[in-house]
C-alpha positions in Angstrom: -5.2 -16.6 12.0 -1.6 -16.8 13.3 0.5 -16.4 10.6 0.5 -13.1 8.0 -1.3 -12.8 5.7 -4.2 -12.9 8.5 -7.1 -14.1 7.9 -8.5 -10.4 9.1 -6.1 -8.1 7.6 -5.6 -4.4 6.8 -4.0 -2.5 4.4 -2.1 0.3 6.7 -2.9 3.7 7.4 -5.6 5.0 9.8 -7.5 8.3 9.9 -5.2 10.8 11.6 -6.4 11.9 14.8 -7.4 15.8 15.2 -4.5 16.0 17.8 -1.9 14.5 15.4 -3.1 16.7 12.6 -3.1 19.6 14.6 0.9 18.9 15.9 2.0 18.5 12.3 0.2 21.5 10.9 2.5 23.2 14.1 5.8 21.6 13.3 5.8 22.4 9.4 4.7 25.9 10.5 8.0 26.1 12.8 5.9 26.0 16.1 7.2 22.8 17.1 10.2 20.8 17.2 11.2 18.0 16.0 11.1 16.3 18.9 7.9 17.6 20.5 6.3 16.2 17.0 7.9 12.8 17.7 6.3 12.8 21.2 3.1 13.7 20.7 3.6 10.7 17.3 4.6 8.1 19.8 2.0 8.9 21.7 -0.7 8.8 19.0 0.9 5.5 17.7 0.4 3.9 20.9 -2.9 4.2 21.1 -3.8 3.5 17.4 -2.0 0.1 18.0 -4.2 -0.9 21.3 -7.1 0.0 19.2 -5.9 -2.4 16.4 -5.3 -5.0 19.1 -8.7 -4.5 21.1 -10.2 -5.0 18.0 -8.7 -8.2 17.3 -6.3 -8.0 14.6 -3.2 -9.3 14.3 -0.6 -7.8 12.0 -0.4 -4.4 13.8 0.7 -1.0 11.9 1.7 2.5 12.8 -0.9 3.9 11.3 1.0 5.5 9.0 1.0 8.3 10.9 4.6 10.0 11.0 3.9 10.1 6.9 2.2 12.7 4.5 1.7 10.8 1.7 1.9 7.0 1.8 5.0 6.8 -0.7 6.9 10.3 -1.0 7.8 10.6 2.7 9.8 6.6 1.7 11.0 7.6 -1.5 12.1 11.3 -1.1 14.8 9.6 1.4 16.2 7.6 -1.0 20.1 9.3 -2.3 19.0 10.9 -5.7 14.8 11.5 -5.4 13.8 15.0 -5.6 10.5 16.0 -5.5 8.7 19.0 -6.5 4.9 20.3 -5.9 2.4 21.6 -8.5 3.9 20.2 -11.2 1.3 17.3 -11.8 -2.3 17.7 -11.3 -4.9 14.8 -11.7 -8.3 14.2 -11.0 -9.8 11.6 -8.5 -13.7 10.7 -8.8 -15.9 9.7 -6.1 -18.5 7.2 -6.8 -21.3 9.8 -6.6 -19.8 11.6 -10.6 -17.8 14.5 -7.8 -14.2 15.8 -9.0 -11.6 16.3 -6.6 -8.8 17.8 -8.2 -5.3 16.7 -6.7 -1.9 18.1 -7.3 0.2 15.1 -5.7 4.2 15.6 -5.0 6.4 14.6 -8.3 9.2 12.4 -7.8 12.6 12.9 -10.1 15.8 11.3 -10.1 18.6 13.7 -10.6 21.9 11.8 -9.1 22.8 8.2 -8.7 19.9 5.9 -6.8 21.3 4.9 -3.1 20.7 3.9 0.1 22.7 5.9 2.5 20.2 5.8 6.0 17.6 3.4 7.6 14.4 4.8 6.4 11.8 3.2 8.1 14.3 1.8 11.0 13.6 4.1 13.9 10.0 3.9 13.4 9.5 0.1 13.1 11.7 -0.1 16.4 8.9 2.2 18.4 6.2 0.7 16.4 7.9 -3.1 17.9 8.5 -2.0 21.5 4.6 -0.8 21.8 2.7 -4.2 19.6 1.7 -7.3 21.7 1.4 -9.2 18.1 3.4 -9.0 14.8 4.3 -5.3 13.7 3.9 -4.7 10.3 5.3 -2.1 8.1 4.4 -0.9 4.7 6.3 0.6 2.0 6.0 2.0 -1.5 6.8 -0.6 -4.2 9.7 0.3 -6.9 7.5 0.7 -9.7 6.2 4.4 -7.9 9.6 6.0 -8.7 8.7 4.7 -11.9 5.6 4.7 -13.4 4.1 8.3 -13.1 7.0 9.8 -15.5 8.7 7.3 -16.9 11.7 7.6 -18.6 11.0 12.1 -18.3 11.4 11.9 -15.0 14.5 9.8 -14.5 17.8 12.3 -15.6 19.4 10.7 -18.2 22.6 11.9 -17.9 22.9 10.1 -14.9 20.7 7.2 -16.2 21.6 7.1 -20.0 20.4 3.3 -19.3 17.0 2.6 -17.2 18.9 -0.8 -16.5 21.5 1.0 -14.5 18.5 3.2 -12.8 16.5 -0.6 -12.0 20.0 -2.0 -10.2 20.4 1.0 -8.1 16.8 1.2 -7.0 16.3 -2.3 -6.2 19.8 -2.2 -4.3 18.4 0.3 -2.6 15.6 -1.6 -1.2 17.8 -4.5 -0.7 19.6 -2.4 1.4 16.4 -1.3 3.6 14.6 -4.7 3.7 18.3 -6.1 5.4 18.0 -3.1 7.6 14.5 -3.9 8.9 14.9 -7.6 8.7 17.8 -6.9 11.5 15.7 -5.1 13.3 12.9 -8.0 13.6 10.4 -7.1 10.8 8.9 -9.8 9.6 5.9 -8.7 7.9 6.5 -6.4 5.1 4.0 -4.9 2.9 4.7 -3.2 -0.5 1.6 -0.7 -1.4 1.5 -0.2 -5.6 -0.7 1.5 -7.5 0.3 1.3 -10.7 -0.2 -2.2 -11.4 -3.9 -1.5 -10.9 -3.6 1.2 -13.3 -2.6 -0.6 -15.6 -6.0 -2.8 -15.1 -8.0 0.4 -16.8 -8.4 0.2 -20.6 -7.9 3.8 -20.7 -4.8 4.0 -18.6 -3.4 1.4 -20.7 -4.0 2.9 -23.9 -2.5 6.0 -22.6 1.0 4.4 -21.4 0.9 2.7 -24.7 0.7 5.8 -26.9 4.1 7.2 -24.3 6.0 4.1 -25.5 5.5 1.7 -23.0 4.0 -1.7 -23.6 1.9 -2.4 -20.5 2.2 -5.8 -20.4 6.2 -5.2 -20.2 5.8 -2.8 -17.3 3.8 -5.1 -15.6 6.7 -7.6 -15.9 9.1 -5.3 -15.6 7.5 -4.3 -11.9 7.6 -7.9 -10.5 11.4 -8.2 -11.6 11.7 -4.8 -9.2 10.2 -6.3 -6.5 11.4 -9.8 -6.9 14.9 -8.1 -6.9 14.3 -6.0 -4.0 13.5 -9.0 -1.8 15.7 -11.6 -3.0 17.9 -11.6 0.0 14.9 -11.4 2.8 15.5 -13.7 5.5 13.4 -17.2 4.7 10.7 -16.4 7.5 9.9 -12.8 6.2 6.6 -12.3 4.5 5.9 -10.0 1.6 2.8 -9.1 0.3 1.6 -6.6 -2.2 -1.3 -4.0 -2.7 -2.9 -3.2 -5.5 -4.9 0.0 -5.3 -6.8 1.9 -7.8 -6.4 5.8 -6.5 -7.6 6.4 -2.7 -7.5 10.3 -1.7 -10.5 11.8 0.0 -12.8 8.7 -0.6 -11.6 9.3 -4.2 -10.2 7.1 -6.8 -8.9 7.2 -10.6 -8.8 4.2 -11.9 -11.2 1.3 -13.1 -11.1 -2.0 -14.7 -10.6 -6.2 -13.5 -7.6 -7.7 -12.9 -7.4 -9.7 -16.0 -5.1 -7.7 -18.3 -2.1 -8.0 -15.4 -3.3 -11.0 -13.4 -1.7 -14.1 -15.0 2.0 -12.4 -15.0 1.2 -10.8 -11.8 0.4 -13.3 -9.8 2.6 -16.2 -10.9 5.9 -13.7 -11.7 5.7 -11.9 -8.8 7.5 -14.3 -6.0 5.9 -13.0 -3.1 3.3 -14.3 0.0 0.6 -12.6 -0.4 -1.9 -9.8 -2.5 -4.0 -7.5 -0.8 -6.6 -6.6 -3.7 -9.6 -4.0 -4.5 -12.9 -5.9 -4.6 -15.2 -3.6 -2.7 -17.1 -2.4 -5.9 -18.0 -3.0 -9.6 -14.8 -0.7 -10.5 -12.7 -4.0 -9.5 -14.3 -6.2 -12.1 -15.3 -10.1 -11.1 -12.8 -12.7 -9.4 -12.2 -15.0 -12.6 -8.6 -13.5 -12.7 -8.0 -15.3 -9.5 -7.9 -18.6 -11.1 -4.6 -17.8 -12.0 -3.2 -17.6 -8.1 -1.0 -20.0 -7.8 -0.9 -22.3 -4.5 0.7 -21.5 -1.5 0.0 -17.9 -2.2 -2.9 -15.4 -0.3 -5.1 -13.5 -2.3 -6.5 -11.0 0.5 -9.7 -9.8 -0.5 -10.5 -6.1 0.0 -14.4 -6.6 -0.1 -14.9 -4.0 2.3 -14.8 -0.2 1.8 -12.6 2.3 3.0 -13.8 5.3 1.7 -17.4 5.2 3.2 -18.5 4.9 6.7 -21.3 2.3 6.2 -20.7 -1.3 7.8 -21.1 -3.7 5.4 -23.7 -6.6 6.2 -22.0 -9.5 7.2 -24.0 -11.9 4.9 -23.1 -9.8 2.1 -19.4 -10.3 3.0 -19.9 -13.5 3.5 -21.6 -14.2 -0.2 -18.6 -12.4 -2.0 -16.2 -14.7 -0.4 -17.8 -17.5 -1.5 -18.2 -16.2 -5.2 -14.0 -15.5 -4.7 -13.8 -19.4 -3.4 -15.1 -20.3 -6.8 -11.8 -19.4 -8.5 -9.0 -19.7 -5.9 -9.3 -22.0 -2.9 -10.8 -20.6 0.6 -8.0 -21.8 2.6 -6.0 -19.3 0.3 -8.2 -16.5 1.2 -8.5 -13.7 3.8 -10.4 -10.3 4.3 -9.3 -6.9 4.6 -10.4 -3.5 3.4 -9.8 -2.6 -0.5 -7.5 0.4 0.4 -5.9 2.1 4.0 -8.2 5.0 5.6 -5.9 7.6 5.4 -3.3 6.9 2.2 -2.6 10.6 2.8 -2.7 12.7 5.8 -6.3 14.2 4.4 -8.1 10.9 5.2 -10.8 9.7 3.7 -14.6 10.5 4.2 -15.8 8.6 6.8 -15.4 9.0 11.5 -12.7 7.4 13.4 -15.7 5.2 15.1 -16.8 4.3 11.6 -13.1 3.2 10.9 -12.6 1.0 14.0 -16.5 -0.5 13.8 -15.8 -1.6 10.2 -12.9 -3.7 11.3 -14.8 -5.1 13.8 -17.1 -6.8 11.3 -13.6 -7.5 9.1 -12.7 -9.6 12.0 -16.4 -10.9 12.7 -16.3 -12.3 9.1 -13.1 -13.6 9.4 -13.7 -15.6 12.5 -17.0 -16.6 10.9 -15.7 -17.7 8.0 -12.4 -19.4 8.9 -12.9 -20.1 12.6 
């Protein structure tokens, strides 16, 4: 359980605590400064990370909790991202038939892709000085300044070729995953929902009838990331998370991994895959006969958007099923998705949170000692 992917994993992001929430709401209402906010973050992070530890886990995060939104608060610093609000609306179901409407930030690209400041720099040098075990940072994958417009939402004046668009971007991240390796980082996780997505029959047919070929996309995202790591140092790991729409407990899309599973997982030339598998919505494990060796499939069996523990025997009997398909040695456990992939948080206590990771690393321990 010593070396990342762990054998008890998680995703990222934590439940904000009412204090944290309450500091940000100050500092966008110009109560605060800057610097108070980062205080009062530190502080917040510190403890979130002694709670990872006392509960035994190993790759330790920040939380997430100096972000908004799991991907625009990354992306928005890149040179050429501008992004708007109440443009886009879409709807997230919970598992009971609710709605929850959801009008998410929209990302364009008006001016040349680039890399001009360490975005996640400062924050994985607190996160470092504060972790007793390996600090772990997550960042949007490529493919979400891509997928949600398209070609529409990337200027093409300045991009008359997406090829030109694809080299900037992944020079881009080149340029960050150098800066972070320098700084120590290595254990780097890049969170993607699109792929998913593109698991849902209707999603699929959708991007189709826009002119994309889904299977191409899916390609076309692990040449993205494959290029954005292809100068990380040897003894950097890389994983990748799949998710399926998490906002309030909420999600949007459904369908098994087959459609993107056999160019996913042997095109993609990463470590590791943090997957949804905590409900029918995520289909059966067949698709993971196609995982290749010396690769992790981490198995989100457990639930992040409700605050019931799940029996350990229960956990237990899914992994086995899994084991029918990919080797157990190649397996671990984690949650399907983050608690908080935005600042809202999902429906469920900050007790139920840190008592469901308990049992993730019960399991764990159980299962691979």
């Amino acid at each position: 359980m010593t070396t990342p992917p762990f054998k008890a994993d998680h995703v990222g992001s934590f439940l904000r605590p009412e204090r944290l929430q309450k500091a940000r709401a100050a500092f966008a209402d110009g109560k605060l400064p800057a610097e108070e906010l980062r205080a009062i973050e530190d502080d917040c992070i510190s403890q979130v990370v002694k709670r990872q530890e006392d509960v035994g886990l190993e790759g330790i995060t920040d939380g997430e909790f100096r972000r908004t939104y799991f991907h625009v608060d990354f992306l928005e610093k890149l040179d050429g991202v501008d992004v708007t609000y109440g443009e886009f609306k879409t709807h997230f179901r919970k598992d009971n038939g609710e709605e929850v409407g959801f009008a998410p930030p929209t990302m364009h690209v008006n001016d040349k892709i680039a890399h001009s400041q360490a975005i996640q720099g400062a924050d994985f040098d607190f996160l470092k000085s504060v972790v007793t075990r390996t600090p772990k940072v997550s960042i949007p994958a490529p493919s979400m300044l891509h997928f949600r417009g398209g070609r529409d939402a990337i200027s093409s004046s300045i991009y008359p070729d997406l090829e030109g668009f694809y080299d900037d971007l992944t020079a881009a991240y080149r340029e960050e995953i150098k800066d972070l390796a320098d700084r120590g980082c290595r254990y780097l996780q890049m969170d993607d929902t699109n792929l998913a997505y593109l698991c849902d029959p209707e999603i699929r047919e959708r991007t189709a009838k826009r002119g994309d070929d889904p299977d191409d996309l899916t390609r076309l995202y692990c040449r993205l990331v494959n290029d954005a790591i292809k100068d990380r140092p040897s003894d950097m790991v890389i994983s990748v998370h799949l998710c399926r729409g998490n906002f309030k407990s909420a999600w949007v899309a459904s369908g098994g991994y087959e459609p993107v599973a056999e160019i996913l997982f042997n095109e993609m030339a990463i470590d590791g895959f943090f997957l949804e598998y905590d409900d029918e919505r995520s289909g059966d494990f067949a698709p993971l006969r196609h995982m290749p060796k010396g690769k992790t499939v981490v198995l989100g069996l457990m639930s992040s958007k409700s605050g019931e523990v799940e029996p350990a025997d229960l956990v237990k009997k899914r992994i086995d099923e899994a084991a029918q398909f990919v080797d157990l040695d190649q397996c671990a456990l984690s949650h399907q998705c983050g608690f908080s992939s935005t600042a809202h948080g999902n429906d469920l206590t900050e007790d139920d949170q840190w008592r469901k990771l308990e049992r993730c690393v019960e399991v764990a321990r159980s299962v691979w000692g």
